[in-house]
N, C-alpha and C positions, 0 to 999 in steps of 0.2 A: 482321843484322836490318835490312829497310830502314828508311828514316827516317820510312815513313806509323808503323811501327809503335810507335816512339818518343813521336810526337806523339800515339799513340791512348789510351797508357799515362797521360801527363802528362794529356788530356783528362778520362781516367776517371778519375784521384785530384784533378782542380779538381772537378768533378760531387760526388764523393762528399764534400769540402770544404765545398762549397755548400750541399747536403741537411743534412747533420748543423748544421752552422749554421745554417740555417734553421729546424730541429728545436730548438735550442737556443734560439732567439729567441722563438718559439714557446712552449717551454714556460718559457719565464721572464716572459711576458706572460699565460701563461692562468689560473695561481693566482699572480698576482700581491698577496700581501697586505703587502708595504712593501719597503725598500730591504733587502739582507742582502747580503754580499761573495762570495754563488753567481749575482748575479746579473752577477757580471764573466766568470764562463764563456766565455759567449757574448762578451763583447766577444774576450776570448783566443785564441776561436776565428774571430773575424772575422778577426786579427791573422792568423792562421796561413792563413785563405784568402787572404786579399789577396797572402799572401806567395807562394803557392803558385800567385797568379791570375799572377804575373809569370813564376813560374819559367815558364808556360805562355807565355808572350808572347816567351821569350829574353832575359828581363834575369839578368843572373850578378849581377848586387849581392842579388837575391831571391833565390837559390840562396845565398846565404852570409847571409842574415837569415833564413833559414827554418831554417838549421844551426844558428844562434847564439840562436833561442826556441827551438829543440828543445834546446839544452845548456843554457836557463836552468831550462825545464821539466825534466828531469831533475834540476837542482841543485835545484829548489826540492822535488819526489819522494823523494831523498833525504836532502835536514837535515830539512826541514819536514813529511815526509809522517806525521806524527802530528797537527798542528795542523790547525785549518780555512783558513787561509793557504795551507800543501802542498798540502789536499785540494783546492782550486780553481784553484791556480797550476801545480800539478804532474800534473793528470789531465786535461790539456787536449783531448788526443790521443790519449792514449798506450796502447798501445803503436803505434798504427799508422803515429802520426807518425814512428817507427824504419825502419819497413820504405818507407813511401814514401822519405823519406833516404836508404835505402839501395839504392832502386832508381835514382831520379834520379843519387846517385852512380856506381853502372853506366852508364846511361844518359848521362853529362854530356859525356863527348868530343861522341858524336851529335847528343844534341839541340842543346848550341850551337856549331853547326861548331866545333870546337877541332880544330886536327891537334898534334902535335905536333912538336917542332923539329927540323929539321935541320939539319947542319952543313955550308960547304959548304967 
């Protein structure tokens, strides 16, 4: 695959990151009637943009922070996924935050030059 194509992938899941968060923000301001712990969503999913805005830029420390709220979100989907705690901590993404994970994973030699090692 060449490398435009890599970068077109990462492009179109930061875009699709951005919309739903801004969709989020959105609607946690338009019937806004007081403070309530759904309204940390959106901050959750800033977390997970910002996270995703680097894997876009080639930082690897953002590739391993975006794996590491994708496994808290899961942890938190399954103890907590009956309380109101699970339900906003643990539905962040999901499920599509797996599948992008798991494409960036495919992807992660490519997108950040990695070769791997040779012996010599």
């Amino acid at each position: 695959m060449p490398k435009n194509y890599s970068q077109l992938f990462v492009l179109a899941i930061l875009l699709f990151h951005i919309i739903i968060t801004g969709h989020g923000f959105y609607t946690m301001f338009s019937d806004y009637s007081g403070w309530t712990i759904y309204h940390l969503r959106p901050i959750m999913q800033l977390l997970f943009t910002a996270a995703w805005a680097g894997i876009f830029f080639k930082k690897r420390w953002s590739f391993f922070l975006y794996l590491s709220m994708l496994f808290y979100e899961l942890a938190m989907k399954l103890f907590f996924g009956k309380y109101i705690f699970g339900e906003v901590f643990g539905d962040v993404f999901f499920p599509a935050d797996l599948i992008f994970s798991f494409i960036i994973l495919l992807l992660y030699t490519q997108h950040f030059n990695e070769r791997p090692a040779q012996n010599d």
